[in-house]
N, C-alpha and C positions, 0 to 999 in steps of 0.2 A: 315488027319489033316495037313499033311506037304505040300500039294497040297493049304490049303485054306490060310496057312500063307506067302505061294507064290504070290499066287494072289495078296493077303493082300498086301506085300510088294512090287508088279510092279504097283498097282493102288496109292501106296501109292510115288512112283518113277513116276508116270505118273502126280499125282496131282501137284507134289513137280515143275516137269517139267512145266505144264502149268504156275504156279504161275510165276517162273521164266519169263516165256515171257511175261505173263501180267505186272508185273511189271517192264520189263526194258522198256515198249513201252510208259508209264507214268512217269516214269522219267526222270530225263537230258540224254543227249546223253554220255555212256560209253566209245565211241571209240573218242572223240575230245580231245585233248591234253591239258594238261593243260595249255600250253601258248595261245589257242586260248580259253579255261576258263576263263582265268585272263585276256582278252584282251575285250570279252565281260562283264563281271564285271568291266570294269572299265567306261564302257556307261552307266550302267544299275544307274537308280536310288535307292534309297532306298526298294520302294517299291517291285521292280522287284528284288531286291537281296533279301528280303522276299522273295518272290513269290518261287524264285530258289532255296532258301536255305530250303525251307519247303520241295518242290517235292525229293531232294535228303533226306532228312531225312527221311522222308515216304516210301521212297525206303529202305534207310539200314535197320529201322524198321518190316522190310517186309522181306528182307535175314537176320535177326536174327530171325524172327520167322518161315524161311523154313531152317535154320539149327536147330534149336528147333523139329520142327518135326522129319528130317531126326535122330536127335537125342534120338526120343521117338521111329522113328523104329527099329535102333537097339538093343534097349533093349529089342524090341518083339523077335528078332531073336535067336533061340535057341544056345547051342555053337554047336553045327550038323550042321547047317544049315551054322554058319559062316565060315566052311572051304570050302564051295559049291562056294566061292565068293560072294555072299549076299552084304559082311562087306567090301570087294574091291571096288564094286557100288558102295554104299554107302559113300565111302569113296572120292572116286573120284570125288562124285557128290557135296561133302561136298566141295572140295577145290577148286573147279569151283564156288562156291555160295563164298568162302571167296575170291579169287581173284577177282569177281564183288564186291563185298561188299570193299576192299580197294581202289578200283579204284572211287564206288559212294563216299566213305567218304572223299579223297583227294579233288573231285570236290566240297565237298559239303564247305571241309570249307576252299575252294577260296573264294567262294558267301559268307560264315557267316564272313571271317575275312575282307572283304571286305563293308561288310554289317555294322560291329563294328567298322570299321576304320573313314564311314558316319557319324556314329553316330544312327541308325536305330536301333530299336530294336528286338532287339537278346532273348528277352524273348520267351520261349519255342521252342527253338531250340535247346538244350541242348541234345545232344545224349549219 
């Protein structure tokens, strides 16, 4: 049993992992600064600061529901199992998803305050 909740939990680290790269390859770019953020937001028109401010949204939306997960598997993890390191992974893996997640949400609302400043609408971007 304690063999299958292993598994259970490196497939469950392995899903968490892919999603991670699928979603930062769809989103804005994480590694550009925020002064060359706010430098193309200030070319972009309305539409394109939509455009931008939707793709980061759908990102963070995307790392709150792969800490939701990571979140539903420790609860599977026995407390046995959590002094094995399990809850350390887990842990680690967690603050790696919220350090990307403040870094898309800082870019995002360059593009949304930027977006509001136009005059463009900001409806359903609301995170």
């Amino acid at each position: 049993m304690k063999n299958v909740k292993g598994i259970a939990f490196y497939l469950l680290l392995l899903l968490c992992s892919l999603i991670v790269l699928g979603c930062s390859q769809k989103a804005g770019d994480e590694n550009k600064s925020i002064d060359e953020i706010k430098a193309e937001a200030e070319k972009m028109d309305t539409a394109q600061l939509r455009a931008m401010a939707m793709k980061y949204k759908e990102a963070i939306v995307a790392k709150n529901e792969e800490i939701d997960k990571l979140l539903a598997g420790l609860k599977d993890i026995a407390a046995a199992d959590a002094l094995d390191g399990k809850t350390k992974e887990i842990k680690t893996e967690m603050e790696s998803i919220n350090k990307s997640l403040s870094t898309l949400e800082e870019r995002f609302e360059v593009y949304y305050n930027k977006l509001k400043e136009k005059g463009g609408d900001i409806s359903g971007l609301e995170i």
